[in-house]
N, C-alpha and C positions, 0 to 999 in steps of 0.2 A: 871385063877383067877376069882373068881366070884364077883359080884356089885350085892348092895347093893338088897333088892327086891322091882321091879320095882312101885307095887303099893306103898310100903312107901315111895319113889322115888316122885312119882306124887302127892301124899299126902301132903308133905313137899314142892314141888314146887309151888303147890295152894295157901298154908299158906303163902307164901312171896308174889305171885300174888297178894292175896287178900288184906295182908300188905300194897303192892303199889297202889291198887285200891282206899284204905282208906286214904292215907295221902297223895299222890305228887298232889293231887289236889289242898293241902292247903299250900303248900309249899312256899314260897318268892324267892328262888332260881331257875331264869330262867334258869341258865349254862347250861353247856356241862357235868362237871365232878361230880358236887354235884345235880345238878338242873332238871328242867323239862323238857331238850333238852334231856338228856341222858336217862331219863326216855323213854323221847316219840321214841328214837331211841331205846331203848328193848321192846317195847310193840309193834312197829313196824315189826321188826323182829322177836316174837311170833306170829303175828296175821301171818305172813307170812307161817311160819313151820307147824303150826297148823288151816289155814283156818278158823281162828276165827274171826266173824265181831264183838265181843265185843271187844275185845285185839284193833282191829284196830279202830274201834271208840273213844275207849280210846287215845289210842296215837293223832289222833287227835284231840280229845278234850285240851290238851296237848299244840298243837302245836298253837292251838286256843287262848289259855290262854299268851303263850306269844306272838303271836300278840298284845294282849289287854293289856300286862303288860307292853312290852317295853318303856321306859321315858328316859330321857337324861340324869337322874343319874346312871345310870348302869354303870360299869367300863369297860372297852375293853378288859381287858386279856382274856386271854381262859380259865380259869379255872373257873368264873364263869360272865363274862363278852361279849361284843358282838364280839371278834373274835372267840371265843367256841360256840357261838349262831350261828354267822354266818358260821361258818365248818358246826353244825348241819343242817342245811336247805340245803347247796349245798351240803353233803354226802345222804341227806333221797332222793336228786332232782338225784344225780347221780346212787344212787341206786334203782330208780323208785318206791320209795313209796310214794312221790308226786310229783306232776305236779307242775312247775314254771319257772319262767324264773325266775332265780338267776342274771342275770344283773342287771333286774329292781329293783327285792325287795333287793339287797345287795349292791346297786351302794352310798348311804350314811355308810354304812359298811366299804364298800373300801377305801372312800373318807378320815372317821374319825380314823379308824385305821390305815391308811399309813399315816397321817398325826401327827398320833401321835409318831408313831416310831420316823419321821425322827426329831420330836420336844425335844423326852422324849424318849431318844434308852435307853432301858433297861441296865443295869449294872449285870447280872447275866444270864444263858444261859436257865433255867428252863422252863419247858411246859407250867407250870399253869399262872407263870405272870412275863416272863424273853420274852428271843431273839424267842426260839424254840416255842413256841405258836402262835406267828405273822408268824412264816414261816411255820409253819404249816396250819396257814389261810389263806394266800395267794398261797401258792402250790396245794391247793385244789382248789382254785377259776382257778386256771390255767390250773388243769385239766380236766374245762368243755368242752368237745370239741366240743360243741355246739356253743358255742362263743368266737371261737378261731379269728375269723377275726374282732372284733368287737373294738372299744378302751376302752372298758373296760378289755377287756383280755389284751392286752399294756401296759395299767398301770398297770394292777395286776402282770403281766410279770418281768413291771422295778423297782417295790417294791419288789420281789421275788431277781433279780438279786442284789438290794441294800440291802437288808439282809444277801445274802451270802458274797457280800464284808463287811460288818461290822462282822460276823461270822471272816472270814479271820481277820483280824484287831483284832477281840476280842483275836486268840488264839493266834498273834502273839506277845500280851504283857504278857502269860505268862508262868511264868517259872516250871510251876507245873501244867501240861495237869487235870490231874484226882486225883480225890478228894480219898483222900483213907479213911477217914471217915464218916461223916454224917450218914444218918439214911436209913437203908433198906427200899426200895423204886422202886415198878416197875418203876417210872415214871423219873428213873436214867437218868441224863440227856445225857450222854454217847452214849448208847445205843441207844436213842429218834432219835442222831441227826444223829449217824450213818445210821440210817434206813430210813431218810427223806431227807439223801444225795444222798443214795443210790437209793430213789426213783427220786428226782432229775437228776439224772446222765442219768435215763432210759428212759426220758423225753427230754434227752438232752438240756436241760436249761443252759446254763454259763457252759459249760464241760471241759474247760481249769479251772477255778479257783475252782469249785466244786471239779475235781480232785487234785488240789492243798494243797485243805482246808482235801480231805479226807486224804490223805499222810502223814501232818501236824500231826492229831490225831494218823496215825498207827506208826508213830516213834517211840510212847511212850510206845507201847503193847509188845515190846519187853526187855521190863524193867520193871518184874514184881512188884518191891519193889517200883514202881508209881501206880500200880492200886489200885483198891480197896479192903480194906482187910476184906469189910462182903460181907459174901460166896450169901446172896439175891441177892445184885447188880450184881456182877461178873457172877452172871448164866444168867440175863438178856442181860448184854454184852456179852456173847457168843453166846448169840439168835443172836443177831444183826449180827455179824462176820459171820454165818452160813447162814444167809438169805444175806450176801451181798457174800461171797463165792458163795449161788449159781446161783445169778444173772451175776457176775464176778470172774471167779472161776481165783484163782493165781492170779488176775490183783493190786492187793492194798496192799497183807501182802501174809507174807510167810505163805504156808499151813502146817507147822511144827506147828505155833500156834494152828490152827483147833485141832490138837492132842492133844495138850498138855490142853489145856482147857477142850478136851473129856474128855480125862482121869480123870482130874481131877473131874468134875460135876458128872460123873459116880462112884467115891469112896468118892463124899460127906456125911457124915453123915448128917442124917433128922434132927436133934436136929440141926446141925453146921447151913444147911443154914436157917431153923427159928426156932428161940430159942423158941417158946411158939406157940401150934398151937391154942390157944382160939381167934385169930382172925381171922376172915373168909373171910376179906377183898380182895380186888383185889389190892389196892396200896401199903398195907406190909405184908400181908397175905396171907391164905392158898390158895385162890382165884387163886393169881396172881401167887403163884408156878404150881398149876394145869394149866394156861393159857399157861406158861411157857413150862411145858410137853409135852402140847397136840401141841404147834409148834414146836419145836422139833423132837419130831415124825413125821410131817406133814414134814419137813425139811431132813429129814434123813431117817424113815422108821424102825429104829431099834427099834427093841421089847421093850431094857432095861425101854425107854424113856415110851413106853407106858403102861408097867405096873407100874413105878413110877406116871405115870398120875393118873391110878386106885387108888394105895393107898391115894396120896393126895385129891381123888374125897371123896374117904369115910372120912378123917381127917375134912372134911366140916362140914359133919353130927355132927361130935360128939359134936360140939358148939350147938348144939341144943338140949334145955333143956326145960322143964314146967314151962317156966316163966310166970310170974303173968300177965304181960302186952303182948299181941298177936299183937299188932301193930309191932312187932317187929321180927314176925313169928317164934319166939320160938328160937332166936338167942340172949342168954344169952350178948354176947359182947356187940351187940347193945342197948339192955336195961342200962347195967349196964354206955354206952359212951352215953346215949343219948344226940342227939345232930342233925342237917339239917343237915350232913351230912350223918344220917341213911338209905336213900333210893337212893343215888343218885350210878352211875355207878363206879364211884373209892373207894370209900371209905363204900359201901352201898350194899343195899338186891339189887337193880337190877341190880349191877354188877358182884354180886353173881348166878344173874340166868340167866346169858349171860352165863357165865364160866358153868353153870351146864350143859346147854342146847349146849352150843359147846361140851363138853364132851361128852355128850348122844349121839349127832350124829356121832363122830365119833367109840364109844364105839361099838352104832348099827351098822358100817363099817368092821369092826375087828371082 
């Protein structure tokens, strides 16, 4: 199968560079998902691929800005608040795109976000501003293992540990595991928490009640008339079950499900799992189906996966129109939704060009 040609490839990837060049300067949103953290984590990672010191300038300038920004009215969730902020600084510190000790710059971090949990524990299990967001910032901070002896990895440890018993807790009031409606949605909460247990477990953190709590959730996957009935979600939850299969192959669910999920994602029609491709998105969009493909393939190795990747890499492009306004790099969606959430990594042009740029390198692999 052939892609797309490469110079209108690079052509088109400039116009959203350029895009993000011009406007997350001016942005108000430090986050992780919408904001200037997630930016500066993909210009990071382009300046990396590409040996660009402007890319990487950029990002720091970025990361410069919210230093200067942060104030006490910021909110703490992760979605665009300071445990999304603080993920960002200890993934750029673990990923060696900068230097710090995350003790010291996160140690009021740790302080106000476990303090918040254990004042205001969330009622709903969601990334953005639920349970899985705070475990998500502390499992990160746990996996510095630079300061694993230190008391601040301890506390971040027995905040980690008291999240998963409130996880436990949460699922044991109730009667209806998985949501089988709501809205197509990478950022399913399902799948999230399966893969952040799963990373837990390999960590060996709380492995008696992690195992417990993961058990808990596969009771119910054997009952398909509880899952979820849009075909977007369901193919993210089988990402999940595929990447903990092959961390723990047979140890949590019958490998009969692996099958039957194949099969089924393998005879989805493209219309069924997203009804309209004019968005380009990574959280309900064309984005987040190609992200979807290209681990899968990564996970498995079967062809079917990666030429479904191809199609949906080009289904990108065709959102891309002569629109009036260029701040928006020729992404009709984003024009006509203008709104802060244009540029940021979930819902935006630079999560758009994470997803193109992991494509390309594996396309150039194959």
């Amino acid at each position: 199968m052939k892609l797309y040609n490469p110079k209108s490839i690079t052509s088109r990837k400039n116009r959203i560079v350029n895009s993000l060049i011009l406007n997350a300067s001016f942005m108000n949103n430090l986050g992780i998902l919408n904001g200037k953290m997630g930016i500066s984590i993909c210009f990071y990672h382009m300046a990396k691929k590409y040996s660009n010191s402007i890319y990487f300038g950029y990002a720091e300038d970025l990361i410069n800005d919210i230093y200067d920004e942060l104030d006490p009215s910021i909110p703490l969730d992760f979605e665009n608040g300071l445990a999304g902020i603080g993920w960002g600084f200890e993934y750029l510190v673990q990923e060696g795109f900068i230097e710090a000790d995350t003790d010291e710059i996160l140690k009021d971090f740790d302080n106000k976000i476990f303090q918040y949990f254990i004042y205001n524990t969330p009622n709903n299990l969601s990334l953005e501003n639920g349970i899985l967001g705070f475990a998500m910032y502390f499992f990160i901070r746990v996996k510095n293992s630079s300061s694993q002896n230190s008391i601040q990895f301890l506390r971040n440890k027995e905040a980690l540990i008291h999240i998963v018993d409130e996880l436990v807790e949460f699922f044991s009031k109730k009667t209806k595991l998985f949501d089988q409606y709501g809205n197509q949605n990478i950022l399913y909460e399902y799948p999230i928490l399966i893969s952040l247990l799963r990373q837990i477990y390999k960590q060996n953190i709380y492995p008696y009640k992690v195992e417990v709590l993961i058990k808990m959730i596969f009771s119910h996957l054997n009952e398909p008339n509880r899952l979820s009935i849009i075909n977007y979600n369901k193919s993210i939850l089988y990402l999940s079950l595929i990447q903990l299969d092959s961390d723990f192959p047979a140890k949590f669910f019958n490998p009969e499900i692996l099958k039957t999920y194949g099969e089924w994602i393998k005879a989805v029609n493209k219309n069924d799992l997203l009804k309209t491709q004019d968005n380009p998105s990574v959280k309900s969009g064309v984005s987040g189906i190609l992200w979807m493909y290209i681990q899968l393939f990564n996970y498995t190795s079967d062809k079917k996966y990666f030429d479904e990747a191809i199609l949906w890499f080009e289904e990108i492009f065709t959102s891309i129109k002569n629109v009036s306004n260029q701040s928006f790099a020729g992404f009709s969606y984003f024009e006509d939704n203008n709104n802060n959430d244009a540029f940021g990594i979930i819902n935006g042009l630079s999560g758009v060009l994470m997803v193109i740029e992991e494509f390309q390198g594996l396309y150039d692999k194959n």
